[in-house]
C-alpha positions as CSV (number, residue, x, y, z in Angstrom):
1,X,3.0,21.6,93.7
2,X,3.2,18.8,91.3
3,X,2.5,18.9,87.6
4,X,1.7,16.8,85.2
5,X,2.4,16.9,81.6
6,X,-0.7,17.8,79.7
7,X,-0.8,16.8,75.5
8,X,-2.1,18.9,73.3
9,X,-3.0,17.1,69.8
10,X,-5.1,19.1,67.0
11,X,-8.6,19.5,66.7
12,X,-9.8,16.5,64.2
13,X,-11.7,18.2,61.4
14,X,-15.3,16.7,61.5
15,X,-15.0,14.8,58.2
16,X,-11.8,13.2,59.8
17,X,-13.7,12.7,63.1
18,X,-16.3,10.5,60.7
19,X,-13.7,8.6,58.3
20,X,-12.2,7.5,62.0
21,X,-15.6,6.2,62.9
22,X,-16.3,4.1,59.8
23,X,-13.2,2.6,60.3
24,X,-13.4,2.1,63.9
25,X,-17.0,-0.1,62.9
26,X,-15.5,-1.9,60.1
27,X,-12.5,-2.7,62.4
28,X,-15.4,-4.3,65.0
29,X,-17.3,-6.2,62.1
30,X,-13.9,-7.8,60.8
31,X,-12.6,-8.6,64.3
32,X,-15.7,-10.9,65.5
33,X,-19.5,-11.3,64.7
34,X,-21.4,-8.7,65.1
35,X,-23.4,-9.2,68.5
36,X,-27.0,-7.9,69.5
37,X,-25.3,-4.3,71.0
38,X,-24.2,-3.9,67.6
39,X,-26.6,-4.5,65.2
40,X,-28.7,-2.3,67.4
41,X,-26.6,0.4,67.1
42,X,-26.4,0.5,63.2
43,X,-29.9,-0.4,63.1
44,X,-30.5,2.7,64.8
45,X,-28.5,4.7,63.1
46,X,-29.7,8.0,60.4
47,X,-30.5,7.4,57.2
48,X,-28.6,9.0,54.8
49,X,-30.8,10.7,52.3
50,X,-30.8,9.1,48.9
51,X,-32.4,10.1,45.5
52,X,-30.4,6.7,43.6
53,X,-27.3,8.7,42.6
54,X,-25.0,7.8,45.7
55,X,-24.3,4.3,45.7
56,X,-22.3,4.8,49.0
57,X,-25.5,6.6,50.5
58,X,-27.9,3.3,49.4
59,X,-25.3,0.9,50.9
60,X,-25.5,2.2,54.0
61,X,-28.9,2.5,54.5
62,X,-29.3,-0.7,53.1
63,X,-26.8,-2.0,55.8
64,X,-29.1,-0.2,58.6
65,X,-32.2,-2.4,57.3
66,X,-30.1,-5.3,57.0
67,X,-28.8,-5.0,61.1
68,X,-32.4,-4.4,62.2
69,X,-33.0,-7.7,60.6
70,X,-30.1,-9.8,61.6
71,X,-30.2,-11.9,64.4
72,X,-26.9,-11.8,66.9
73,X,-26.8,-16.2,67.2
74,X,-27.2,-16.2,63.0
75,X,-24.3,-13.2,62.2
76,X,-22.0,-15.6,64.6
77,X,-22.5,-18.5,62.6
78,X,-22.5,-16.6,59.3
79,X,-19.1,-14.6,60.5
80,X,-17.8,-18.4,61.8
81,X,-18.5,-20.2,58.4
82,X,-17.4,-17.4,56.6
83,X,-14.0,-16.2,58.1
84,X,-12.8,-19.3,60.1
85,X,-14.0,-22.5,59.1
86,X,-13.4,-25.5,59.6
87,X,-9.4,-26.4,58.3
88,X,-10.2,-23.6,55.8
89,X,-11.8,-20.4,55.7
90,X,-14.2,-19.5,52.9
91,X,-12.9,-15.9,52.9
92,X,-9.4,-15.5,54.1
93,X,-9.3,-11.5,55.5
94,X,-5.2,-10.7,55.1
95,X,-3.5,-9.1,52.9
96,X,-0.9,-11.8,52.5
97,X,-3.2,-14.4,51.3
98,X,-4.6,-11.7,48.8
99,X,-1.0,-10.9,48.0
100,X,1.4,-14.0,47.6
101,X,-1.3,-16.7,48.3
102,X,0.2,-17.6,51.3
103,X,-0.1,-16.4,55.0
104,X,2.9,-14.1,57.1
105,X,4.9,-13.8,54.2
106,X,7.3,-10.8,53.3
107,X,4.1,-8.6,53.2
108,X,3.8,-9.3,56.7
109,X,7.3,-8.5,57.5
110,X,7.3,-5.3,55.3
111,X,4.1,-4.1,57.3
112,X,5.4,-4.7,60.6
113,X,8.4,-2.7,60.1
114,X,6.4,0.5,59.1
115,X,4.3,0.4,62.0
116,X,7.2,-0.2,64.1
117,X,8.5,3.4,62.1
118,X,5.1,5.1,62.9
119,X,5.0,3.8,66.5
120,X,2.4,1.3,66.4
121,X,2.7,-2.8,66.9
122,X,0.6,-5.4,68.1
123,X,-0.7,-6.1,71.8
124,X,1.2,-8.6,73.6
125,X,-1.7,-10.4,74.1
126,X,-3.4,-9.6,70.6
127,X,-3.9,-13.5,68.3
128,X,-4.8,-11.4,65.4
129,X,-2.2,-11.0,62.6
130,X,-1.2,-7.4,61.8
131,X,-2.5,-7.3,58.6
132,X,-6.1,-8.7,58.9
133,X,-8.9,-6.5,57.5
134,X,-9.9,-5.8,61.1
135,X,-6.1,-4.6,62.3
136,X,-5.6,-2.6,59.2
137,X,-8.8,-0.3,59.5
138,X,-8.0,0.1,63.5
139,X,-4.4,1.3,62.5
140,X,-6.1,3.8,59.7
141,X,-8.5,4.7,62.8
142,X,-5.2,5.4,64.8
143,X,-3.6,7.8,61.9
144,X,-6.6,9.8,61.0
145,X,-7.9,10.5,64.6
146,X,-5.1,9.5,66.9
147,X,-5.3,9.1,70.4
148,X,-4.8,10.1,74.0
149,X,-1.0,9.5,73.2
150,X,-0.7,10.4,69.8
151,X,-1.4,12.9,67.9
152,X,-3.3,12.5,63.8
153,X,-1.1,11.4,61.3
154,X,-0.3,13.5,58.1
155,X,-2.2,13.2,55.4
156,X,0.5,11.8,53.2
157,X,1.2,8.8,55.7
158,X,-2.7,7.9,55.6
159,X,-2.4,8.1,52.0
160,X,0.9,6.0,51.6
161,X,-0.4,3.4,54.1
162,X,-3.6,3.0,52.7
163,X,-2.4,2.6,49.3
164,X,0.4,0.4,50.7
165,X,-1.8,-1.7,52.8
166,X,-5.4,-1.7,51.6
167,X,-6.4,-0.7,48.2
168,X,-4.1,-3.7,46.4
169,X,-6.3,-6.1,47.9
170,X,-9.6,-5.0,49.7
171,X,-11.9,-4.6,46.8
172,X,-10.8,-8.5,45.8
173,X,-11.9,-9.4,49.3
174,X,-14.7,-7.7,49.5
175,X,-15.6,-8.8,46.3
176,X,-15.1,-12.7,47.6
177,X,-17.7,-12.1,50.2
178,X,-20.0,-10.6,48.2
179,X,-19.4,-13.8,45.8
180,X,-19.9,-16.4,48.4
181,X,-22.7,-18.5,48.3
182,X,-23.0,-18.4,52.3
183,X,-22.8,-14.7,52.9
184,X,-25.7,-13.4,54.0
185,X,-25.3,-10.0,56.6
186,X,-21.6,-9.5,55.8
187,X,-22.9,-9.3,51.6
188,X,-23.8,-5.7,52.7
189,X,-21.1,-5.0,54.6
190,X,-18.4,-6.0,52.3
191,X,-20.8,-3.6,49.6
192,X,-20.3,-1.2,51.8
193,X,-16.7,-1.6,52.5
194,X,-15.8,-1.5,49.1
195,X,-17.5,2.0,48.1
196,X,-16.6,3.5,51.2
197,X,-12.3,2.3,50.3
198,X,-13.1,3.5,46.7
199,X,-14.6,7.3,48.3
200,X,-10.9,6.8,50.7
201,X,-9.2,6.1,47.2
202,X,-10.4,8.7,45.6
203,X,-10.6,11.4,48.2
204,X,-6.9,10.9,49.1
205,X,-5.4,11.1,45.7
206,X,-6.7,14.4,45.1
207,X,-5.6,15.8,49.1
């Protein structure tokens, strides 16, 4: 009789399981425009239940109205204008740029070789650069929940990647969009990126 190796990984605690989830959305809405599918299924999402004392809560619901509103054809354009451009993009989305002002530099480098120590690397066929927005919150996706061939991270490597990778930079970012004079949908997602990093921030320092 033949066998076959069967892995066994720990239960994700259900805070984890939802940490995983908002990053594995905020991975989607920094890798491409949002499409119709999308925004329907934020738009349908729960409502968190607000009294004006959770700014995290009021962002998200706020981002719920705002995907019930947005049309798929006018996020393309918005995302288009916003993160590619035309020569240059109005909001460059890697940490390099935010970093030295200039793109795959030693930050770049330095990143690769620490996923290359936790077992992670890019596609083959992947364009995007390792440490866009998008890529970054997929590999925190990756540590907290794991996957069929790999099992959660630690807590300390979520917290030393994160701080390594993402805090130094994302708030400036988000802040950029939130700025720009041409953001419309992605104002409300970059509002809620940043509280929801700032919650990560916090939560992790005091694991």
């Amino acid at each position: 009789m033949e066998t076959s190796a069967i892995s066994l990984h720990p239960a994700v605690a259900p805070e984890d399981q939802s940490r995983a989830e908002f990053y594995a959305l905020l991975a989607r809405l920094y890798a491409k425009a949002p499409d119709a599918p999308i925004l329907a299924l934020i738009g349908a999402s729960e409502p968190w239940a607000d009294d004006g004392t959770h700014p995290l809560a009021s962002s998200w619901n706020a981002l719920i109205l705002a995907s019930r509103a947005m049309d798929a054809e006018a996020a393309d354009q918005e995302y288009t204008d916003l993160f590619i451009g035309v020569g240059k993009c109005e909001v460059n989305l890697h940490a390099s740029h935010w970093e030295t002002g200039f793109m795959a530099e030693k930050p770049l480098a330095d990143l690769r070789s620490e996923l290359a120590a936790l077992g992670l690397g890019r596609r083959g066929s992947a364009t995007m650069l390792e440490d866009h927005l998008s890529a970054l919150c997929e590999t925190m996706r990756l540590l907290i929940a794991g996957d069929e061939n790999r099992a959660p991270a630690p807590i300390d490597v979520q917290r030393n990647f994160s701080r390594k990778r993402l805090f130094p930079w994302v708030f400036a970012c988000c802040a950029a969009i939130e700025n720009s004079s041409i953001a419309n949908y992605y104002v409300r997602v970059a509002e809620f990126v940043s509280l929801f990093m700032a919650l990560e921030r916090d939560s992790l320092a005091m694991e």
